[in-house]
KOLTOR-980299 format. One line per field, with one value per residue (C-alpha): residue in one letter; chain; x, z, y. Coordinates in steps of 0.02 Angstrom, whole numbers. Each point is the difference from the previous one (the first is absolute). Layout:
N
type [A:...] .
mol [A:...] .
X [X:...] .
Z [Z:...] .
Y [Y:...] .
END
This chain:
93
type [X:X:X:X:X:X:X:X:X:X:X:X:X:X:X:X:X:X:X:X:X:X:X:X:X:X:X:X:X:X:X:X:X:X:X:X:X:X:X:X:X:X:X:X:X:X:X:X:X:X:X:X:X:X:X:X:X:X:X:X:X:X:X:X:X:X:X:X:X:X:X:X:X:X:X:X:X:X:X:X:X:X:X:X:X:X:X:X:X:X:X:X:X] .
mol [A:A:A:A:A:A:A:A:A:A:A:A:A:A:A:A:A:A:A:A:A:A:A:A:A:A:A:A:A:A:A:A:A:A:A:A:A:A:A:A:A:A:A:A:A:A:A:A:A:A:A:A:A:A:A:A:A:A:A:A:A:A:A:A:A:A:A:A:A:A:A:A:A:A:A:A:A:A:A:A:A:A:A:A:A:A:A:A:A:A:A:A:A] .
X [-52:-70:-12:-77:-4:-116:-96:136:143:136:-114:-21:-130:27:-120:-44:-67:157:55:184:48:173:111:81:164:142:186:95:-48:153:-43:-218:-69:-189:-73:-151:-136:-168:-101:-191:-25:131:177:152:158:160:112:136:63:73:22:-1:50:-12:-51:-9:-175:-35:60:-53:-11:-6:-58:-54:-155:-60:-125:164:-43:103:-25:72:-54:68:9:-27:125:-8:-199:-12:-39:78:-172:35:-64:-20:112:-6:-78:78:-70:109:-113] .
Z [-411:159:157:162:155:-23:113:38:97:-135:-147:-124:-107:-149:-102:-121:140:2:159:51:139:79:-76:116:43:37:36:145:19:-134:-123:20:-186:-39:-77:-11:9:-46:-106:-27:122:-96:38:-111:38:-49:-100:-17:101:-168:89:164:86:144:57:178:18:-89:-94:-184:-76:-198:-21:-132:82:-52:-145:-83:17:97:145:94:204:139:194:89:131:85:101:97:-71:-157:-124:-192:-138:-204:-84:-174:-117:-179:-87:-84:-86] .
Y [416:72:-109:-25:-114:-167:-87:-107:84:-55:42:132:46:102:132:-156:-99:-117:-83:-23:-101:-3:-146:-133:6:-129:-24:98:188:40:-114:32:0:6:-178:1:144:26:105:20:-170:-84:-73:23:-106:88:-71:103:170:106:162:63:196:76:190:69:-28:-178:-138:-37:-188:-3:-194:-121:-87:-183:76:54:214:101:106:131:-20:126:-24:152:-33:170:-33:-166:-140:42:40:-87:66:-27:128:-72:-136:-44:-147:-105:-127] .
END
């Protein structure tokens, strides 16, 4: 899935057209986990956190979002302000 930068600063769009927007995050700066982000001009509440790694460059979320598919996010934490994007889809319904 190729990607580029969105309108938005926090955005990305990929080749499909798809819009990603960075997700929100909450808790002190060690605990920070995404829960909610958005996706084509919709929000997704996440309800659980069932994976999460780290690499020097970013941090990857896998997460179960409130339509009950999963989804694999990653902050790029190595360019200011930290650019999210959608690494992965699975539908589980």
């Amino acid at each position: 899935m190729g990607k580029r930068r969105g309108t938005n600063s926090n955005s990305v769009i990929d080749n499909e057209g798809d819009e990603f927007n960075r997700g929100v995050l909450l808790g002190p700066k060690a605990n920070e986990r995404p829960v909610r982000f958005f996706l084509d001009g919709r929000e997704y509440r996440v309800e659980a956190v069932l994976d999460q790694w780290y690499d020097p460059e970013s941090i990857s979320y896998k997460l179960r979002a409130d339509d009950g598919n999963v989804y694999v996010i990653r902050q790029r934490t190595g360019i200011p302000y930290g650019e999210w994007e959608l690494v992965s889809f699975r539908r589980t319904t």
